[in-house]
N, C-alpha and C positions, 0 to 999 in steps of 0.2 A: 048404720051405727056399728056395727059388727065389723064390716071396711074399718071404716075409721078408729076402731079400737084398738085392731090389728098394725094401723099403721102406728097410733100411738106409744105401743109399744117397742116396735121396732125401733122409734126415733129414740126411744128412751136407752136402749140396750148400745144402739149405737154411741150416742152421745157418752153412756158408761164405756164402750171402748175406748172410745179417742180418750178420755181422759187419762184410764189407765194408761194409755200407749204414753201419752203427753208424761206423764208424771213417771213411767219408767224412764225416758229418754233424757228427764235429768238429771240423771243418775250417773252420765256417759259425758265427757268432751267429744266434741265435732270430732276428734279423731278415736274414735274409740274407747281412750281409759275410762276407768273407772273412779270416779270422786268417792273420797273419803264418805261412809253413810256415821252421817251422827245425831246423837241425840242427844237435845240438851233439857236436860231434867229444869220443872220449875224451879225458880228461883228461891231459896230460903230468907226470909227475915227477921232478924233477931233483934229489928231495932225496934222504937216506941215513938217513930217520929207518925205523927197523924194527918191522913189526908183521905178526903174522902174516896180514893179508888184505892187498886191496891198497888204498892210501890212494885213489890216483885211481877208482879203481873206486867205492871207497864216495862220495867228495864230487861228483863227474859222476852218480851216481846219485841222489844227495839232491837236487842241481840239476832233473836236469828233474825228478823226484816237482814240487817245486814251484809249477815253470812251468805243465805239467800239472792241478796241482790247479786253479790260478788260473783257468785257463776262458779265457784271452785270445789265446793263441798256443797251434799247432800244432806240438807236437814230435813228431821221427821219433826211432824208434829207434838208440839210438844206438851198442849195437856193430856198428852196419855202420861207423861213420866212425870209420876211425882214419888220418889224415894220414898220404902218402907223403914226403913233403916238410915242410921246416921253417916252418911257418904262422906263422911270428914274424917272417921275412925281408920284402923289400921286395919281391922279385916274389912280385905275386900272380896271374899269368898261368893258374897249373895247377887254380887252386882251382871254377872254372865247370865244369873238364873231370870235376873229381871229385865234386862237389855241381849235378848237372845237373837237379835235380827240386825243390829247395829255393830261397827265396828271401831266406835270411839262413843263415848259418853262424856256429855260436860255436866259439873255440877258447880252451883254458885251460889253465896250467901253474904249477903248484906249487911254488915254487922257495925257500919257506922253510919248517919246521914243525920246532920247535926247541922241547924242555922246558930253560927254566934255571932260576937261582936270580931273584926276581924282585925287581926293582927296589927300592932303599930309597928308602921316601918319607917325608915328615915326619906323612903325614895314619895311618899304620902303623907300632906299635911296630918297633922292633926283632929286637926278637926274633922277633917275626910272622913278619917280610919274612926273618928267615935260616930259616926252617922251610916257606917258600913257593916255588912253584914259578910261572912265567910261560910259557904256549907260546903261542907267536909263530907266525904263519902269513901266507905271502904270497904271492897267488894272481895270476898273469897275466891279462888278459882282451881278446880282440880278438875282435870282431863285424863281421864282413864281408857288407856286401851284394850279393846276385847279381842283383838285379833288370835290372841296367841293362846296357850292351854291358859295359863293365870293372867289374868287381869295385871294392865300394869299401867302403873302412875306414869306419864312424859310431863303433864306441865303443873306446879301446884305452885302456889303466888297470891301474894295479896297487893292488890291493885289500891293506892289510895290517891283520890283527887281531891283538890278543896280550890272552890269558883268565887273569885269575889265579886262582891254583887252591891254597886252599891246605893246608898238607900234611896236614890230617886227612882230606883228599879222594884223596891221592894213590895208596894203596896199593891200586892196582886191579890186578887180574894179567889183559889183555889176552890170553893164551893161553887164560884162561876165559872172562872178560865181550870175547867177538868182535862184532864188527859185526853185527847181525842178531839178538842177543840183546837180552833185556829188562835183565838186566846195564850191557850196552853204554850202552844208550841214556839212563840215568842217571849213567851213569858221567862225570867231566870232559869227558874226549876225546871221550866221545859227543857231549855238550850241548856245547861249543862249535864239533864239525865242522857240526853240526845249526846253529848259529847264522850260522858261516859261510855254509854253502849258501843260506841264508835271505839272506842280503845279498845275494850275488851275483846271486841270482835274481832280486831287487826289480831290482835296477841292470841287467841284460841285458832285465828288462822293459821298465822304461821305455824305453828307448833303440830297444830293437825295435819298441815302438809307438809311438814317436814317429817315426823313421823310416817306417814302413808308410801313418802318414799324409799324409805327405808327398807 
């Protein structure tokens, strides 16, 4: 028993290197540089749209999935960073104190996502457009960089998309088809929080490496 304790642990320590090793090395391109280390603070929401998970939760989590998969930039985990202080103000004094290991910070806040009736257009019957539904969504975004003695803005924009949906798509009952479900993820609201996250990710890309190269 004592053997076998001895090895258990061993397996354990080891299993804790590889990981480290693993989780430094994507940190690095096959040729040595160094990716961009960033963190993207949760998502804020200022809207009052209700569903039973949480919005920011799911669209901050579709974000980095993305970045991540991309292979260009290093993102940390991100329920460690949830902002003390309002990351939209003009001081950014406190933000180095709190991202002291990171060399770019994103922050992001949701401050439309709105089902209406959607728009009459000439190019859609009539009738279409009164049996259609529009959600509209519009997502904050400020990218701060820590590199340098101060803190400094590179990309701040507001992202606004709106998906028409129309209403033989509509009758999804979101108490069943949840986020995280196979439901879900064909669902409207799935496919266009999915398409969202997907823009935003391109746009905090590019701007992140293009900064980085600088």
């Amino acid at each position: 028993m004592r053997y076998l304790s001895i090895l258990f642990a061993a397996s354990l320590l080891i299993s804790s290197c590889c990981n480290s090793c693993k989780n430094e090395m994507t940190r690095y391109h096959e040729d040595g540089r160094s990716k961009p280390v960033v963190a993207v603070a949760s998502m804020l929401d200022t809207t009052s749209f209700d569903l039973p998970w949480s919005l920011s939760e799911e669209l901050t989590t579709g974000i980095v999935k993305n970045l991540t998969s991309e292979g260009t930039i290093f993102v940390q985990a991100t329920d460690e960073f949830s902002p003390t202080e309002n990351p939209f103000a003009q001081d950014l004094s406190w933000i180095k104190r709190e991202f002291q290991t990171q060399e770019f910070v994103v922050f992001l806040e949701l401050i439309q996502h709105d089902l209406i009736p959607a728009t009459k257009s000439k190019k859609k019957p009539v009738l279409t457009q009164e049996l259609a539904t529009d959600l509209n969504m519009s997502v904050r975004i400020r990218v701060i960089d820590l590199r340098g003695h101060s803190p400094k803005i590179v990309l701040q924009e507001m992202i606004r998309e709106s998906y028409y949906i129309p209403r033989s798509l509509l009758p999804t009952d979101y108490n069943i088809a949840t986020w995280g479900s196979m439901e879900y993820q064909s669902s409207p609201m799935g496919v266009a929080h999915s398409q969202l996250a997907l823009e935003i990710s391109k746009r905090l890309s590019d701007y992140i490496l293009l900064a980085k190269s600088r």
